[in-house]
VEXFITOR-373891 format. One record per residue (C-alpha): x, y negated, z. Coordinates in Angstrom, 3 decimals. Example, Ala and Ser with C-alpha at 12.3 -4.5 7.8 and 13.67 -1.06 7.14 Angstrom:
! VEXFITOR-373891
{kolkol {12.300 4.500 7.800}},
{kolkol {13.670 1.060 7.140}},
//
This chain:
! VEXFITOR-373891
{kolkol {4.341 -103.002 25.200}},
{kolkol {3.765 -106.517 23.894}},
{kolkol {4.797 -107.807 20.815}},
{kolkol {5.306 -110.634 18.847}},
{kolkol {2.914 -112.753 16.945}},
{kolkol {4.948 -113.241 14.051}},
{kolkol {5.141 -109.165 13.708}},
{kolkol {1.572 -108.705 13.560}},
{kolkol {-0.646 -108.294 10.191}},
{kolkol {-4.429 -108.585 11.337}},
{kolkol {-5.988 -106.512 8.252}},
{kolkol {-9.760 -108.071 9.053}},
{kolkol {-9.325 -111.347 8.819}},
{kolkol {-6.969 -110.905 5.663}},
{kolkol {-9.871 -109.214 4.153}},
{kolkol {-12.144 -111.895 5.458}},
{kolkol {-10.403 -114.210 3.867}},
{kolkol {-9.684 -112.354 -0.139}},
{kolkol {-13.111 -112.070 0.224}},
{kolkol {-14.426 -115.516 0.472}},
{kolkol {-11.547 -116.277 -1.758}},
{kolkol {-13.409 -113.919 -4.199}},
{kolkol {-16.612 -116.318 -4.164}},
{kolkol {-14.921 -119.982 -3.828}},
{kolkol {-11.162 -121.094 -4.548}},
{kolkol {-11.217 -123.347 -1.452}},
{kolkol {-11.620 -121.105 2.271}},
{kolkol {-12.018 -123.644 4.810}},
{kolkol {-10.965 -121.305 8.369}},
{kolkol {-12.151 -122.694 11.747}},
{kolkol {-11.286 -122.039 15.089}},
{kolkol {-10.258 -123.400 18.346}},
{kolkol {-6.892 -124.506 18.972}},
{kolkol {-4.523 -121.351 19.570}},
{kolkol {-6.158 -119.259 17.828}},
{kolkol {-3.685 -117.933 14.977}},
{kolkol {-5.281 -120.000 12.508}},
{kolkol {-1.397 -120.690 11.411}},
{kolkol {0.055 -117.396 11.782}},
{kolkol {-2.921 -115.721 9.929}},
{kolkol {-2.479 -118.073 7.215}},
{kolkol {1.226 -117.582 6.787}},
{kolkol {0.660 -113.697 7.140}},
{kolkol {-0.903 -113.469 3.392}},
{kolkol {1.332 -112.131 0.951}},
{kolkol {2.748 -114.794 -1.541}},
{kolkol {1.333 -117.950 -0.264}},
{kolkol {2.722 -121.356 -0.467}},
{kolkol {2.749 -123.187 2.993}},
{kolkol {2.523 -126.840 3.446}},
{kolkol {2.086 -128.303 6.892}},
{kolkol {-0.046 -131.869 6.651}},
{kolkol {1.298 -132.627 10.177}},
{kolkol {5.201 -133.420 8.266}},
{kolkol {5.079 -136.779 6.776}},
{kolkol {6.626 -135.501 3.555}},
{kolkol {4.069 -132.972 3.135}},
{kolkol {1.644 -136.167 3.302}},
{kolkol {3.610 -137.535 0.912}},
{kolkol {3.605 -135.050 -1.811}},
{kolkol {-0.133 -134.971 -1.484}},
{kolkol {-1.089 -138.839 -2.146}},
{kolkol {-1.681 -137.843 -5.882}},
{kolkol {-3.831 -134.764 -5.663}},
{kolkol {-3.731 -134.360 -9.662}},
{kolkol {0.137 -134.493 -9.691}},
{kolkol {0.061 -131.590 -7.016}},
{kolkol {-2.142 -129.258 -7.439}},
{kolkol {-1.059 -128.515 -11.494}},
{kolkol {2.737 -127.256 -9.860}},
{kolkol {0.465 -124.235 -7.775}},
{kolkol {-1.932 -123.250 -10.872}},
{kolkol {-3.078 -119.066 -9.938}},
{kolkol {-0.929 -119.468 -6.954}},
{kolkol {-2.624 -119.040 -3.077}},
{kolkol {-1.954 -122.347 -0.978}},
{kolkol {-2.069 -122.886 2.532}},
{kolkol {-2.967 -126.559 3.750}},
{kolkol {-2.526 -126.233 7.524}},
{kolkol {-3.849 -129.180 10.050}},
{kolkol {-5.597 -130.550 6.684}},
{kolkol {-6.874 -133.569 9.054}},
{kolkol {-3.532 -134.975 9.066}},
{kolkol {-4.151 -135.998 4.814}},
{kolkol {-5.633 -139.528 4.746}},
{kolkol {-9.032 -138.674 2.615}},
{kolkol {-8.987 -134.087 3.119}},
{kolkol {-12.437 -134.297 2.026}},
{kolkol {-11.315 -136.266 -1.500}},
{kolkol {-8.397 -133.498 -1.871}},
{kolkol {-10.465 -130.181 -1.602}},
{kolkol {-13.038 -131.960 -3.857}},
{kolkol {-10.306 -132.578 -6.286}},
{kolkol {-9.164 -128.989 -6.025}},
{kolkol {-11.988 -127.074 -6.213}},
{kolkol {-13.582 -129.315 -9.130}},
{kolkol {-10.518 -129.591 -11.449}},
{kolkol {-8.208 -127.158 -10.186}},
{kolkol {-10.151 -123.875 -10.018}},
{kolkol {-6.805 -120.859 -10.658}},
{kolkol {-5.650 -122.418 -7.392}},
{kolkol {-6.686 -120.100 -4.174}},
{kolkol {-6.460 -122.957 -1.133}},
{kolkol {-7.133 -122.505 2.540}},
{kolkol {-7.344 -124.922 4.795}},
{kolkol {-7.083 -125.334 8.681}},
{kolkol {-7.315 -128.508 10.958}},
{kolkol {-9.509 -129.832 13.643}},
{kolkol {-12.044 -128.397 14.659}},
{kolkol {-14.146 -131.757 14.635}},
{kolkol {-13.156 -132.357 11.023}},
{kolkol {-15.577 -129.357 10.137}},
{kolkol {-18.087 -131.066 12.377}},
{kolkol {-18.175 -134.692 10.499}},
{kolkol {-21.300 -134.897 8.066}},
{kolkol {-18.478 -136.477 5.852}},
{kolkol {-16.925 -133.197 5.249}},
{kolkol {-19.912 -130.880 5.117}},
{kolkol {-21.579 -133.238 2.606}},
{kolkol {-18.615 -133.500 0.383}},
{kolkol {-17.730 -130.263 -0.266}},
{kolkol {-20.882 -128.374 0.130}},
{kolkol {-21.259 -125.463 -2.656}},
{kolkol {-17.442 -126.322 -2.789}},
{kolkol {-15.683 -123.673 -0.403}},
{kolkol {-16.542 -120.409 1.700}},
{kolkol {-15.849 -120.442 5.174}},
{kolkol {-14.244 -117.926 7.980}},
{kolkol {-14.399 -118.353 11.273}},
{kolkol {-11.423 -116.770 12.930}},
{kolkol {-12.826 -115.760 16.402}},
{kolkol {-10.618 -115.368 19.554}},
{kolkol {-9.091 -111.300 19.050}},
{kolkol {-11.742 -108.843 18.726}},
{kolkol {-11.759 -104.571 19.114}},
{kolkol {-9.430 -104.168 15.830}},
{kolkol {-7.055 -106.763 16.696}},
{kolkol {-6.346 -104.860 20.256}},
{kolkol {-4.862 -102.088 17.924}},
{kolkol {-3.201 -104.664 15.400}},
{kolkol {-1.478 -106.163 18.184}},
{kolkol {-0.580 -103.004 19.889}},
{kolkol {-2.226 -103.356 23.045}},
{kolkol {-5.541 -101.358 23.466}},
{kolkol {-5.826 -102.561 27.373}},
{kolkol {-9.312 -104.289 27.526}},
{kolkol {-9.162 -105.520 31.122}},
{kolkol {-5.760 -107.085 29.454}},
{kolkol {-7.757 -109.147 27.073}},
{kolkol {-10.691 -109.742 28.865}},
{kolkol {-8.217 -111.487 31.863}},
{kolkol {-6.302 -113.436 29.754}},
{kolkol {-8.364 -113.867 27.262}},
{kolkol {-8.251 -113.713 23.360}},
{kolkol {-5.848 -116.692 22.238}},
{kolkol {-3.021 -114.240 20.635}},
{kolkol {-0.091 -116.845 22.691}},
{kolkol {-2.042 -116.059 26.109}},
{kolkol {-2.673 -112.643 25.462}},
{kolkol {1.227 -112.063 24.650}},
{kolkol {2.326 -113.716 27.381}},
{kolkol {3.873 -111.302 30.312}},
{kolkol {2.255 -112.844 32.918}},
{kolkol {-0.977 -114.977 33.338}},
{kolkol {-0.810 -118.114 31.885}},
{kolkol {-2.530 -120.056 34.268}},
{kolkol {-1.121 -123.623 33.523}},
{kolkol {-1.405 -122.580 29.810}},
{kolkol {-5.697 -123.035 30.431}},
{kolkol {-5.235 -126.499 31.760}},
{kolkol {-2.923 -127.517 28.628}},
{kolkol {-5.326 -126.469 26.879}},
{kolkol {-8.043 -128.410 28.476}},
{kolkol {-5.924 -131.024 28.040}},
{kolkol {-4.679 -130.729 24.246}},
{kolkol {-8.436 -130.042 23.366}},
{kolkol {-9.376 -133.436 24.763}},
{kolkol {-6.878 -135.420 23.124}},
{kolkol {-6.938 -133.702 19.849}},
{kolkol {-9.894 -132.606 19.361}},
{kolkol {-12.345 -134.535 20.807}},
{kolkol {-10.727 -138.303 20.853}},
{kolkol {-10.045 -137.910 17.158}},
{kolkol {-13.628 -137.888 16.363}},
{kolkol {-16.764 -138.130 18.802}},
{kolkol {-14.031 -140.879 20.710}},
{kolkol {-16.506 -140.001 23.935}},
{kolkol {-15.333 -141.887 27.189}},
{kolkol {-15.451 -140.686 30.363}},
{kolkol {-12.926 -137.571 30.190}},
{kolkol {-13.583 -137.036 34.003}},
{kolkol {-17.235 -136.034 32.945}},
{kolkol {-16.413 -134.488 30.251}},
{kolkol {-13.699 -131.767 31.371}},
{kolkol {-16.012 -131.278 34.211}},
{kolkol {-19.360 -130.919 32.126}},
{kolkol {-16.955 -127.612 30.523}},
{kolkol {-16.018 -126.473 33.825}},
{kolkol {-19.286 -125.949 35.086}},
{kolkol {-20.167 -124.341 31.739}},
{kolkol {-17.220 -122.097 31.844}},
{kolkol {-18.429 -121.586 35.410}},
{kolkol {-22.157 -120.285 34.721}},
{kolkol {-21.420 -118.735 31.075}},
{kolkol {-23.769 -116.702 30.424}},
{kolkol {-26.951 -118.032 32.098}},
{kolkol {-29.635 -120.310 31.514}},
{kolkol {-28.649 -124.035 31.042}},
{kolkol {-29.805 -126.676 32.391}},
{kolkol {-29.560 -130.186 31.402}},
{kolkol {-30.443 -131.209 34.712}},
{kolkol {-27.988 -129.561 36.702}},
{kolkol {-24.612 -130.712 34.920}},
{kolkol {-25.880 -134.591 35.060}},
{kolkol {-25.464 -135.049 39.038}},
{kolkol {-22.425 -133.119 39.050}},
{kolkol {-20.497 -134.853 36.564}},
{kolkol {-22.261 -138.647 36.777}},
{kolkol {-23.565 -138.892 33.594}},
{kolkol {-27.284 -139.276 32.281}},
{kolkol {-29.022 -136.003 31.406}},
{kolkol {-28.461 -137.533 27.523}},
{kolkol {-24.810 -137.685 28.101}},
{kolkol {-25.092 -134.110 28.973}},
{kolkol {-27.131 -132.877 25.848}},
{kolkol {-24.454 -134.733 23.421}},
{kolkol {-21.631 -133.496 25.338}},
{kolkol {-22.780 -129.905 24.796}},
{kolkol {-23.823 -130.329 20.674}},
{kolkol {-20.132 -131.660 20.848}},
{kolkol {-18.766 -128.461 22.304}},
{kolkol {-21.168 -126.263 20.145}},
{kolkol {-19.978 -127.840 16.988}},
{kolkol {-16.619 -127.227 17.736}},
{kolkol {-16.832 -123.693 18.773}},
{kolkol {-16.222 -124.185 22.878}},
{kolkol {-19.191 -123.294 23.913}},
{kolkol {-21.718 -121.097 22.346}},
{kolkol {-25.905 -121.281 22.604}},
{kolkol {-27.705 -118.705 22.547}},
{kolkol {-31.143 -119.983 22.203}},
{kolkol {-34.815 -117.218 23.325}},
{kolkol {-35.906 -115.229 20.391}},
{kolkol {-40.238 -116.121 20.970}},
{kolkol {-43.086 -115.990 18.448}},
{kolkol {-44.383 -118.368 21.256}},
{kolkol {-45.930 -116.146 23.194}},
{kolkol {-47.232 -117.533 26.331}},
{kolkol {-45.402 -114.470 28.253}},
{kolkol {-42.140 -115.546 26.767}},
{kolkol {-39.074 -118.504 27.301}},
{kolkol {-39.371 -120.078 24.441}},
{kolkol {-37.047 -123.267 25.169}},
{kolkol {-33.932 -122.455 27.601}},
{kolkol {-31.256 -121.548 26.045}},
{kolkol {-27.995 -119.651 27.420}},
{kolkol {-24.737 -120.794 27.043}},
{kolkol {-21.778 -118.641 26.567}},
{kolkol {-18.135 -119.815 27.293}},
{kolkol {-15.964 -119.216 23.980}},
{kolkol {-13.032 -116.945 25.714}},
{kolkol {-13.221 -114.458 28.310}},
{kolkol {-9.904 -115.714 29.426}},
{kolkol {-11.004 -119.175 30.342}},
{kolkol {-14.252 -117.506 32.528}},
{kolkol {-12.056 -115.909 34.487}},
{kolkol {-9.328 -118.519 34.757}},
{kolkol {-12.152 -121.176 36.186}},
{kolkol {-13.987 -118.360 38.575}},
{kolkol {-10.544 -117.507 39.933}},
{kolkol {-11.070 -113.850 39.246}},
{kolkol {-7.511 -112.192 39.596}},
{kolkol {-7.470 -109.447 39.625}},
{kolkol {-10.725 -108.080 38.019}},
{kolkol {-13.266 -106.683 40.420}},
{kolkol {-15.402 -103.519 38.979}},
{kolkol {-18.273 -106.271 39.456}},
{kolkol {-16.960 -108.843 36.964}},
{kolkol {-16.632 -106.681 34.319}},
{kolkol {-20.627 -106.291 33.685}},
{kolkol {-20.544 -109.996 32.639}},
{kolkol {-17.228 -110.263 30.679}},
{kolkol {-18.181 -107.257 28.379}},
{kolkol {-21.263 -109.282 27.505}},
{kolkol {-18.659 -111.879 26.498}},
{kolkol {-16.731 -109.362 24.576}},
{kolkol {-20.016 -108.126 22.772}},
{kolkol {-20.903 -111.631 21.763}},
{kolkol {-17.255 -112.479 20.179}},
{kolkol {-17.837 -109.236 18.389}},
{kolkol {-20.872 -110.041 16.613}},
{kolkol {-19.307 -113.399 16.027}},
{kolkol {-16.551 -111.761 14.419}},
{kolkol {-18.366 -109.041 12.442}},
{kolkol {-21.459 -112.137 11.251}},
{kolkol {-19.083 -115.158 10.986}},
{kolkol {-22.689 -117.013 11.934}},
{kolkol {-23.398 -117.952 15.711}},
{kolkol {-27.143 -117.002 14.963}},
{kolkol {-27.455 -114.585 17.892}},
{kolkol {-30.934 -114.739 20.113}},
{kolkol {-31.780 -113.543 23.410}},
{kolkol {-35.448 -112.572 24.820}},
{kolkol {-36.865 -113.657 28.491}},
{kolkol {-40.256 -113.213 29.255}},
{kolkol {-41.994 -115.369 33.079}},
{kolkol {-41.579 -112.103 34.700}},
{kolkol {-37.823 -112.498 33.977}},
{kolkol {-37.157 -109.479 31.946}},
{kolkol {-34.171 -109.944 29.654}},
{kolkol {-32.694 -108.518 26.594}},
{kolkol {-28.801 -109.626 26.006}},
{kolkol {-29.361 -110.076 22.173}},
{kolkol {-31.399 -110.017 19.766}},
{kolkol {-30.859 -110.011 16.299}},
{kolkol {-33.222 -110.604 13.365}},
{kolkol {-31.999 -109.271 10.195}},
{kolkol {-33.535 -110.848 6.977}},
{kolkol {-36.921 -108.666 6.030}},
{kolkol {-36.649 -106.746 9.073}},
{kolkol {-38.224 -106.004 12.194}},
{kolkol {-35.546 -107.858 15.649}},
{kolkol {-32.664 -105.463 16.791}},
{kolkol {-32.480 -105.327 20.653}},
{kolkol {-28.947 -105.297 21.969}},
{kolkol {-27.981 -104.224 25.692}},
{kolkol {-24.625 -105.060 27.158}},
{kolkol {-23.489 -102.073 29.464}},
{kolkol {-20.088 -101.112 31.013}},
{kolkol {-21.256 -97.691 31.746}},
{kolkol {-24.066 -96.113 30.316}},
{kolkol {-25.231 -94.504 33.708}},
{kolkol {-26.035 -98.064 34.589}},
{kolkol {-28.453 -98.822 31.562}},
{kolkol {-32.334 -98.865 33.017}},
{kolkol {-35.096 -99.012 30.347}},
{kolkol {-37.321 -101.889 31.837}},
{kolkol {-36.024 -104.711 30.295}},
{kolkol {-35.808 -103.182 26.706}},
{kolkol {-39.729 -101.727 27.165}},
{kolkol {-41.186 -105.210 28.193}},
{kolkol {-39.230 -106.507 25.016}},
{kolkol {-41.262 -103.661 22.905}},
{kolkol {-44.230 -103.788 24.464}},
{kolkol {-44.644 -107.083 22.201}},
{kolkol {-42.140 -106.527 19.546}},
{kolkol {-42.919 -102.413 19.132}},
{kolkol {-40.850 -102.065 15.785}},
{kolkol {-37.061 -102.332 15.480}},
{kolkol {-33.665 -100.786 16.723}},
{kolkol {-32.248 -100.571 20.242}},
{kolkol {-28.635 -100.545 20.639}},
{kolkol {-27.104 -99.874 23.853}},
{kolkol {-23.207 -101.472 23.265}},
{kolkol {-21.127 -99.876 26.287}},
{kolkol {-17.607 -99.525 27.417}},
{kolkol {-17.482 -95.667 28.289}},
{kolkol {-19.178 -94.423 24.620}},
{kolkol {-16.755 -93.603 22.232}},
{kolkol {-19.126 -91.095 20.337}},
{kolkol {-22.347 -92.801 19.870}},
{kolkol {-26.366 -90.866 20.476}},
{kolkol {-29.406 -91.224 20.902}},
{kolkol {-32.127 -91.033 23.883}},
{kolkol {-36.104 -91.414 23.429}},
{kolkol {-37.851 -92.953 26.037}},
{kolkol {-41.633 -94.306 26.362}},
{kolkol {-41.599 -93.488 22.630}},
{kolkol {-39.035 -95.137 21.300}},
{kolkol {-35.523 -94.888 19.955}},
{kolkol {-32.523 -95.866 21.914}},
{kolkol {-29.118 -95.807 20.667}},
{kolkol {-26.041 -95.463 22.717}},
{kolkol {-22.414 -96.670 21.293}},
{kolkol {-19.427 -98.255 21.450}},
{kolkol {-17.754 -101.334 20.066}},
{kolkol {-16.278 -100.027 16.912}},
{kolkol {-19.968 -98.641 15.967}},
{kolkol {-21.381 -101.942 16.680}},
{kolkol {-19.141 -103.494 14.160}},
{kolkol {-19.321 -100.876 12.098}},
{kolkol {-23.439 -101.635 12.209}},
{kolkol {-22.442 -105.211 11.615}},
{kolkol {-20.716 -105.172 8.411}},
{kolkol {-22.375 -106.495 5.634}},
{kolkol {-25.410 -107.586 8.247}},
{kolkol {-27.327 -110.759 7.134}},
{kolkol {-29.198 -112.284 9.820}},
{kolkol {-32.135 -115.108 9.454}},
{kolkol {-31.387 -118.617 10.243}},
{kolkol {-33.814 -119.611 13.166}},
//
């Protein structure tokens, strides 16, 4: 039985965030629109909630240093910070003179993507990146139906809905443009644009193309390559880009692009209801937002070699030899090829095979080497506390 979003306490992100608030006083948490930043925010104990969006709140906030003094060792929520004429000049105020005072702050996504904003409060505040829901929030929201979440997708209002919100996607769409991406990047051409993420939303998951979206959509192949860093740097669309030592055998410049929500893949390829052969493809999806949840970093790699072998992910933990990741619905379906081409060049290293139907994890040996069966709590479990090398 569903329940509502003001009833739920998500005990990850909560920890996500006392922790960064343990190594800066300002937590800057990003996300796409819908995603709870609010609710999360409002569901830590004792905090003081302002919303920047109500002209009064604006209002109490022209002087910064008559302010923040009232909310010395008190925890302060700045929600839809973007609103504030100068947010950069405020968090620099607060985390420079005002130290005892725990703030987090939400807004657009494209504020985090100005230069402005990174270069004016950088060494200033810790980030979190609240993901759409991943494994733990299934049980904190009392619904442990993964063809449930994979449907509709992990935006707590869509997921909580009793029926599919299929106008809800095109809202979206729609909200995302004008908010989003007018208040910022000010593209044109919001024809192209919507369609450019269609497409991608379309083919997420495989290898992109610049090339392929630019007839389509009736823009230049440039037009194409900025509207995607757009999308990247607001957490839309996510590139995975070949893990290579530049081997000639190897991809070493494709990357693959992954659509941020399983919900909007399957709103866009019309799948309703799931097929058994759609679910291969959105448990890759649901692997992927795990990691993302589990590293808060997007650095995630895949491998290709010219003979078009393929390993999901790969992950290259600092000092360490890559960790090969398979995607698998059921284990009976995992074949070895892929994963031995991989070691044939990269011979040292873990093999995880993440699948639906393990809920105990263990291990085969094959062609001399380790492979690892388990579920999706292991995997985050393997996760925690995993630093992986910027690339």
């Amino acid at each position: 039985m569903l329940i509502c979003l003001h009833m739920v306490q998500r005990p990850f992100w909560l920890k996500l965030v006392e922790s960064a608030w343990s190594r800066k006083s300002i937590v800057w948490l990003s996300g796409v629109r819908r995603v709870g930043k609010t609710f999360l925010c409002k569901s830590i104990p004792d905090i003081e909630y302002f919303d920047c969006e109500l002209p009064s709140t604006r209002r109490q906030m022209e002087d910064p240093e008559g302010f923040l003094p009232k909310f010395q060792n008190k925890k302060v929520v700045l929600d839809e910070i973007h609103r504030l004429p100068n947010p950069s000049e405020f968090l620099k105020i607060a985390a420079d003179h005002f130290p005892s005072v725990k703030l987090i702050a939400t807004g657009s996504s494209t504020l985090q993507a100005s230069s402005r904003f990174r270069d004016t409060l950088v060494g200033r505040k810790a980030e979190v990146w609240l993901t759409p829901m991943m494994s733990q929030d299934l049980i904190d929201f009392g619904n442990q139906d993964l063809s449930h979440r994979l449907l509709r997708g992990g935006l707590p209002p869509f997921f909580l809905s009793s029926d599919l919100p299929e106008a809800d996607f095109q809202e979206w769409m729609d909200s995302y443009w004008a908010r989003d991406i007018q208040e910022l990047f000010r593209l044109e051409r919001r024809h192209s644009f919507q369609k450019f993420i269609e497409l991608l939303f379309i083919q997420s998951g495989g290898l992109f193309e610049a090339n392929r979206f630019a007839g389509p959509c009736e823009v230049s192949r440039g037009t194409i390559s900025n509207y995607l860093s757009v999308l990247e740097s607001t957490w839309v669309i996510h590139i995975i880009r070949p893990f290579s030592t530049r081997r000639s055998v190897e991809i070493i410049a494709a990357p693959k692009t992954y659509a941020f929500d399983t919900g909007f893949v399957c709103h866009f390829r019309g799948w309703h209801p799931l097929r058994d052969d759609d679910l291969g493809l959105l448990w890759e999806h649901w692997v992927l937002n795990e990691m993302h949840s589990h590293l808060q970093s997007p650095v995630v790699h895949y491998w290709r070699d010219k003979k078009e072998h393929e390993v999901d992910f790969i992950l290259i933990p600092r000092g360490k030899k890559p960790i090969a990741i398979e995607c698998k619905w059921r284990a009976d379906h995992f074949e070895f090829g892929n994963l031995k081409a991989f070691r044939h060049h990269y011979p040292e290293g873990p093999n995880w095979i993440v699948c639906q139907d393990v809920t105990r994890g263990y291990v085969r040996t094959h062609a001399n080497f380790k492979v690892e069966f388990m579920g999706i709590e292991e995997l985050g479990t393997r996760l925690n506390g995993f630093s992986p090398t910027l690339k």
